[in-house]
N, C-alpha and C positions, 0 to 999 in steps of 0.2 A: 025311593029306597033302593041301596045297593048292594051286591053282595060282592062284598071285596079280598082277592085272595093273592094273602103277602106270604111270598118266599123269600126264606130267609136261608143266605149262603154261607155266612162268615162266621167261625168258631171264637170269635172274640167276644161274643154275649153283649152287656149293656157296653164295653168300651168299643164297641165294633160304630165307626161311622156312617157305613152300612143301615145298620139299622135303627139308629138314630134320624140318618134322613128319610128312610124307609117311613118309618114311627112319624113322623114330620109331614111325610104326604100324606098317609094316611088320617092322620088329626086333621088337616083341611078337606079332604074330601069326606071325613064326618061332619066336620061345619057346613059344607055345603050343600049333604044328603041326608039329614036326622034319620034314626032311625036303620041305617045303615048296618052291615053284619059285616064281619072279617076272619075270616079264615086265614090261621097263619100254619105253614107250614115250613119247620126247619128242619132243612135239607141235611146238617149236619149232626145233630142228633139224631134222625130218624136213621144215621145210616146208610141212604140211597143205593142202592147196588149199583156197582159198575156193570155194562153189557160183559154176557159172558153166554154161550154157548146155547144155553139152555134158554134165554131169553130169546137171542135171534128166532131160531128154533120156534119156538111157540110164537111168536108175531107172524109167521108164514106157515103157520098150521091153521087149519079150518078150522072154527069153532066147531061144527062139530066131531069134528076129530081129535079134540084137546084130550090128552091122559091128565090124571090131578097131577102130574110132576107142569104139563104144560098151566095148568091153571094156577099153579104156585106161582112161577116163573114170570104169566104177565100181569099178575094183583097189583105190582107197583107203577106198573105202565097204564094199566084199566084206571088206577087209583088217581093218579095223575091226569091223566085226560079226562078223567071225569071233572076232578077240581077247577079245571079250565074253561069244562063245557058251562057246567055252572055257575061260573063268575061271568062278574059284567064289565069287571075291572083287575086286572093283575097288579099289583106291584113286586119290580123283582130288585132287592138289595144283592148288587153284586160290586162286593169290593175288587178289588185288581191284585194279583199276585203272578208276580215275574209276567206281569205286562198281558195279561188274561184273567178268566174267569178261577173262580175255586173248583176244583174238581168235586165238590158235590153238584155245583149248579150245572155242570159239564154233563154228571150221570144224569140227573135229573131231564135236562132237555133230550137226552138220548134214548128218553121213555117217552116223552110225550111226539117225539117225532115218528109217525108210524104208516105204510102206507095201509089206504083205505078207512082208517080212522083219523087222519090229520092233514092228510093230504093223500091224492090217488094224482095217478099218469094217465092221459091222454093223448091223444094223437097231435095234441099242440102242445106239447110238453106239460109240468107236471102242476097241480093248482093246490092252491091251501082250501082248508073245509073248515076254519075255526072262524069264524065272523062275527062283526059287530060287540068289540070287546076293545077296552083301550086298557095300554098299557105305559105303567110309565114304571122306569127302570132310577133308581138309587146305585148310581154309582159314586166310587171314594176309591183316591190315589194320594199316596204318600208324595207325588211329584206334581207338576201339572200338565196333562193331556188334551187339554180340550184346545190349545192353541199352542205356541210357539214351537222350538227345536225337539219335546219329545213327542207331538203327536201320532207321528209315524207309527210311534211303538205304544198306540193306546190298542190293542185288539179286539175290549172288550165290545163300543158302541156297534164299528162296524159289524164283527160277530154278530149281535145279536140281534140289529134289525136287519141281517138276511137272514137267518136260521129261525127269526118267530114270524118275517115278511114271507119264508116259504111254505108254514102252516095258515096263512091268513091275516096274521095280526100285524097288521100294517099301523095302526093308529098309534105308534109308540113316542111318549114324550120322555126325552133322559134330563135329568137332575144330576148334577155332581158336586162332591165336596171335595176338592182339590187341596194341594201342598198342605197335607196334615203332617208329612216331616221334614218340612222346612221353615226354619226362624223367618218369624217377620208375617208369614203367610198362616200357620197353623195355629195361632192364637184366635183366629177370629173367621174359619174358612168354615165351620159348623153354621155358625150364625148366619154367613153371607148367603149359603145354599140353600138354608130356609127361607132368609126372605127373601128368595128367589123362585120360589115354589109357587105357579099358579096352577089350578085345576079346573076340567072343565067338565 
């Protein structure tokens, strides 16, 4: 049994491909794991908060020296890092918009990246502290990135296994559903992505 926690990035709800494939890995890794639990959290209804003053601010204050303004401030970031510590498995749906991530999933990683809770510096420079967690990433592009003339301008894959390879989570498998607005490709690019979906 696993506990599996899907974040969800895209404000396009059931039309979002996103989360459709997201939805998709998830259904296989309950056939694979009965008994399984999933935690979904959406990153765009909840809101997420952009970094802003007050948050920095209290990440580099001592516990205990935190005022309740500082306890306010890092409940989204504690809240998040918990949800990670406790998972055995992440899935993150992250559609592409102007050739990157959506700026909820943007705030969101900028909570769970923290030093001394996600990673700490040492004298060999700086190490991840989240371990033994795999992650696989639902991505979806209106074009196609994973090969020919627009890869250059995919930012999403590369982004995110350095920035979750620098808190620890190395294990990451990405999934995509490509040219969902292009004729000839978008008719049948949902389908393809699924059965291309293995889990392990």
């Amino acid at each position: 049994m696993k506990k599996i926690l899907n974040i969800v990035s895209s404000p396009r709800g059931g039309a979002s491909y996103s989360i459709q494939l997201a939805d998709a890995i998830i259904g296989k890794l309950l056939a694979a794991s009965p008994g399984s639990t999933v935690k979904t959290v959406d990153l765009v209804k909840k809101h997420w908060p952009h970094l802003e003053e007050a948050h920095l601010n209290s990440f580099f204050t001592p516990v205990d020296k935190y005022t309740s303004e500082n306890r306010e401030a890092v409940r989204h970031s504690d809240e998040a890092i918990q949800d990670i510590q406790e998972a055995d498995i992440i899935v993150i749906g992250a559609p592409m918009y102007n050739f990157t991530i959506h700026s909820a999933l943007k705030a969101w990683i900028d909570h769970i990246i923290r030093s001394g809770k996600t990673f700490r510096v040492t004298d060999t420079g700086a190490e991840g502290l989240v371990h033994g967690k795999k992650v696989y990433v639902a991505l979806s592009s209106g074009h196609v990135y994973s090969d020919g003339p627009m890869k250059s301008m995919d930012f999403i894959e590369p982004y995110l296994r350095t920035i979750l390879g620098f808190i620890g989570l190395t294990d990451i498998t990405v999934f995509r559903v490509e040219g969902t607005a292009i004729e000839g490709l978008k008719e049948g690019a949902l389908e393809k992505a699924v059965e291309g979906i293995r889990v392990n």
